[in-house]
MARMARBA-670483 format. One record per residue: residue number from 1; x, y, z of N, C-alpha, C, O, CB in turn. Coordinates in nm, 3 decimals, padded with zeros to 5 digits, m for minus. Glycine has a CB too. Layout:
num  n_X  n_Y  n_Z  ca_X  ca_Y  ca_Z  c_X  c_Y  c_Z  o_X  o_Y  o_Z  cb_X  cb_Y  cb_Z
NUM  X  Y  Z  X  Y  Z  X  Y  Z  X  Y  Z  X  Y  Z
...
END
This chain:
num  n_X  n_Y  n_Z  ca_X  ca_Y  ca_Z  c_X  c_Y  c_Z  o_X  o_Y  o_Z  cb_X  cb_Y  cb_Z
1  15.378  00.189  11.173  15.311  00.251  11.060  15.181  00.175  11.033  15.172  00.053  11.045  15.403  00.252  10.934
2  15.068  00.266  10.990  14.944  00.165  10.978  14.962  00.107  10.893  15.065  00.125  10.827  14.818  00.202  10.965
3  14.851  m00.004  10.853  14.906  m00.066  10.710  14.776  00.013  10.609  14.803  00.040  10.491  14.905  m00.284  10.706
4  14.668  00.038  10.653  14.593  00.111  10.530  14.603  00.299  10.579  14.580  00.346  10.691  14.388  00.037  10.521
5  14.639  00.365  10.471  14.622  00.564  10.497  14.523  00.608  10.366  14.553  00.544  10.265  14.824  00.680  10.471
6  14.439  00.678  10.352  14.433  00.743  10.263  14.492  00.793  10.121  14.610  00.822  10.142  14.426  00.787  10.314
7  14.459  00.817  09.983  14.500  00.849  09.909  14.573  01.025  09.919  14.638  01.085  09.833  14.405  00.805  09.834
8  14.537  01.065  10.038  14.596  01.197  10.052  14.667  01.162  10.124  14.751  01.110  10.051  14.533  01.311  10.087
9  14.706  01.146  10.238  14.793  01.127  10.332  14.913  01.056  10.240  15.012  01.126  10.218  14.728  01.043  10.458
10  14.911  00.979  10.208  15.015  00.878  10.109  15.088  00.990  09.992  15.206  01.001  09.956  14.901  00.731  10.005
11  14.991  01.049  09.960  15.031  01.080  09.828  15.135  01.247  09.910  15.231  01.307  09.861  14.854  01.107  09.689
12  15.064  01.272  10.037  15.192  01.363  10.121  15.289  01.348  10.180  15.373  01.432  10.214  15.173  01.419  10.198
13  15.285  01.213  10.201  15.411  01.177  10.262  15.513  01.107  10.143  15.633  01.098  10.169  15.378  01.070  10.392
14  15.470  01.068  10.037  15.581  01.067  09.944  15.612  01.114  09.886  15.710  01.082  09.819  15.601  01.021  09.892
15  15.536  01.238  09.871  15.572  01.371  09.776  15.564  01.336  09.620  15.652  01.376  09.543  15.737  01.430  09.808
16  15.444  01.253  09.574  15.381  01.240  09.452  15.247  01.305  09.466  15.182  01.300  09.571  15.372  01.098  09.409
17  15.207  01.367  09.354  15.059  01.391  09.322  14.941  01.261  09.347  14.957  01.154  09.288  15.059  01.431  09.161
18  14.837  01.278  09.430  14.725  01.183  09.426  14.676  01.099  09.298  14.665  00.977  09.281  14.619  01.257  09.465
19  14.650  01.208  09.216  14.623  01.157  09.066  14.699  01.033  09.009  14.662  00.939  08.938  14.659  01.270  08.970
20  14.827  01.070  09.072  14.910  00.912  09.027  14.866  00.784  09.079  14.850  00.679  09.016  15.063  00.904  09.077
21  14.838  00.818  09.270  14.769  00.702  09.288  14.647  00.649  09.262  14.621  00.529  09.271  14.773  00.687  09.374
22  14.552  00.752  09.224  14.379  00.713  09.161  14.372  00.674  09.035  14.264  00.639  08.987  14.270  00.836  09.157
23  14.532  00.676  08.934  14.554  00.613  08.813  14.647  00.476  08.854  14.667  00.387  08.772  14.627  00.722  08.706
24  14.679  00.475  08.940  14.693  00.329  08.951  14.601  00.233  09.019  14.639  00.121  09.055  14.802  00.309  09.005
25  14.508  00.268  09.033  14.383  00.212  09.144  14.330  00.164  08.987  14.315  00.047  08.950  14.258  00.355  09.274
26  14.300  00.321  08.881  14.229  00.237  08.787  14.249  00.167  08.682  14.157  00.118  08.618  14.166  00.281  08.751
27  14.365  00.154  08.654  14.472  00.060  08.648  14.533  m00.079  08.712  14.642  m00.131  08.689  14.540  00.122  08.664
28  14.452  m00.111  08.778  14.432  m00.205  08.842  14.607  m00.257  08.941  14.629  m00.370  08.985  14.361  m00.307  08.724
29  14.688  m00.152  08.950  14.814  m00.187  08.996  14.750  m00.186  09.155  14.794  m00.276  09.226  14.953  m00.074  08.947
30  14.668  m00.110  09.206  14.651  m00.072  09.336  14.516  m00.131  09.371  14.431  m00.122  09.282  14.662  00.081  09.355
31  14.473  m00.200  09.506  14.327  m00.203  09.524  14.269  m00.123  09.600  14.308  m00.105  09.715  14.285  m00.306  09.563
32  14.166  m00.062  09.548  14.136  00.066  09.679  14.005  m00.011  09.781  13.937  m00.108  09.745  14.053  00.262  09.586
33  13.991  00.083  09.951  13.976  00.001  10.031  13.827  00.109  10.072  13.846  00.230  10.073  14.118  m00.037  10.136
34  13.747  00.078  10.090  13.676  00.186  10.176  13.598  00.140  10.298  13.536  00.035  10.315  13.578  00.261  10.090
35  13.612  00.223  10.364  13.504  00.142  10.513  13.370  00.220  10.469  13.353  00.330  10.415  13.562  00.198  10.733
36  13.280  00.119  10.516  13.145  00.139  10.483  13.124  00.254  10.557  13.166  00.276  10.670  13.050  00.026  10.512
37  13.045  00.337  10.476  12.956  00.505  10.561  13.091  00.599  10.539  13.102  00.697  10.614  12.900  00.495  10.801
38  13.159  00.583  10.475  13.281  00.732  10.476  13.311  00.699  10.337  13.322  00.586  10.289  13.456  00.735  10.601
39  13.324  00.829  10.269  13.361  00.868  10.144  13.525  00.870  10.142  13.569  00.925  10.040  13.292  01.008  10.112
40  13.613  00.826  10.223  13.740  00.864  10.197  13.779  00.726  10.157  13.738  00.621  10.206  13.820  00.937  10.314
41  13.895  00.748  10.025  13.926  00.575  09.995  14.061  00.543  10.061  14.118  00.637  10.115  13.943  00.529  09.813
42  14.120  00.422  10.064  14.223  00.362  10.158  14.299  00.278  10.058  14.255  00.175  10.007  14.161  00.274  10.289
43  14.437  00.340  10.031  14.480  00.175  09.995  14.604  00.087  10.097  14.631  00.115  10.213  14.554  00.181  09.821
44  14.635  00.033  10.057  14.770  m00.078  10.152  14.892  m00.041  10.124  14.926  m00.029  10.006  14.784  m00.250  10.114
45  14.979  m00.016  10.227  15.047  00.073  10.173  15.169  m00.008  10.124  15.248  00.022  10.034  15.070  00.187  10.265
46  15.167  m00.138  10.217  15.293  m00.238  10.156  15.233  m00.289  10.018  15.318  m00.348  09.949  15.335  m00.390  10.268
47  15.109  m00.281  09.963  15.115  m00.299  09.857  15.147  m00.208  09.768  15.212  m00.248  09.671  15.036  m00.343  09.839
48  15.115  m00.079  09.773  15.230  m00.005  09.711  15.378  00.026  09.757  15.434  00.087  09.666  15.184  00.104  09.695
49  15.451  00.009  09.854  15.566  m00.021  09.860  15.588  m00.143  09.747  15.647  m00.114  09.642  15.594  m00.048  10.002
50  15.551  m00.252  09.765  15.573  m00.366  09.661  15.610  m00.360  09.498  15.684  m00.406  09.411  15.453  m00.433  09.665
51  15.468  m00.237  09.532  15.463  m00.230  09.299  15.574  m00.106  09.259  15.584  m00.067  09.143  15.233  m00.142  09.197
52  15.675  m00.035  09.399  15.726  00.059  09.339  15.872  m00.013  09.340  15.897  m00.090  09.432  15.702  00.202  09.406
53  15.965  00.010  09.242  16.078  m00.053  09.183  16.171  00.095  09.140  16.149  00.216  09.131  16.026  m00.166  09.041
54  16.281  00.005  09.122  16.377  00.142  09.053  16.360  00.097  08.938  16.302  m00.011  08.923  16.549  00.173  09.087
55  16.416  00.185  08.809  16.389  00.201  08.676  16.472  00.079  08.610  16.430  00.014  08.514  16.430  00.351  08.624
56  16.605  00.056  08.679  16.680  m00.006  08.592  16.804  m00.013  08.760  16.824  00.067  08.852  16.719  00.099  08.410
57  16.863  m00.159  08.727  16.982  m00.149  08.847  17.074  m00.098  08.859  17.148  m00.133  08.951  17.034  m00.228  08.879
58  17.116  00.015  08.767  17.221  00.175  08.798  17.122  00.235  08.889  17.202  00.261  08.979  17.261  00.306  08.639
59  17.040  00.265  08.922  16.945  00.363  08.962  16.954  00.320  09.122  16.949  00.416  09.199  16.786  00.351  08.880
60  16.967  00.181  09.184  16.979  00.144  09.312  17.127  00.149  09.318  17.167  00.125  09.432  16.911  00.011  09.350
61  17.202  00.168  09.251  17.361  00.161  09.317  17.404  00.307  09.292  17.526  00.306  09.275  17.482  00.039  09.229
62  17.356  00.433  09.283  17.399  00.531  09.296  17.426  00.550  09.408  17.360  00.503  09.501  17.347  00.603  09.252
63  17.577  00.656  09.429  17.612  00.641  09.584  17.583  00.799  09.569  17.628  00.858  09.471  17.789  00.570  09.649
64  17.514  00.862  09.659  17.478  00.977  09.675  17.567  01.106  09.706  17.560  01.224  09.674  17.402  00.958  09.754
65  17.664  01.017  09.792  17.751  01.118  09.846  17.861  01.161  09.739  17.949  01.239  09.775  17.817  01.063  09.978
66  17.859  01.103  09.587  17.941  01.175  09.547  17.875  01.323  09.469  17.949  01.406  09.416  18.022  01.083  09.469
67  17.747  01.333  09.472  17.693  01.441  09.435  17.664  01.572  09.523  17.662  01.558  09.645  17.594  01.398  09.390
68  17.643  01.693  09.470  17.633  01.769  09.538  17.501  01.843  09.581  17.472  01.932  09.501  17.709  01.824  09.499
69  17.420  01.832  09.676  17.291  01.822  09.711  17.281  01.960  09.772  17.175  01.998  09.821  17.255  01.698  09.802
END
């Protein structure tokens, strides 16, 4: 996996809206990356892996399989 993608690409492969990540850029949770001469921005993606958490520790011990999907 690369380590820098786009704010679109990211925001499609996790199935969140972009807007969330260009409010955490200005919010200073995220640093955005750009290569000189291209308008597209970049951030890291293990750094957002890092800043994302579960809500509370019920939320990581749900066992899935007892629900019905």
């Amino acid at each position: 996996m690369t380590k820098f993608q786009t704010i679109q690409k990211v925001a499609e492969d996790m199935g969140i809206d972009s807007s969330y990540l260009r409010t955490m850029i200005k919010n200073k949770d995220l640093t955005a990356y750009k290569k000189e001469g291209y308008k597209r921005i970049y951030i890291n993606i293990d750094e957002l892996n890092s800043t994302i958490r579960p809500i509370d520790e019920n939320v990581s011990s749900i066992d899935l399989d007892d629900f019905l999907i």
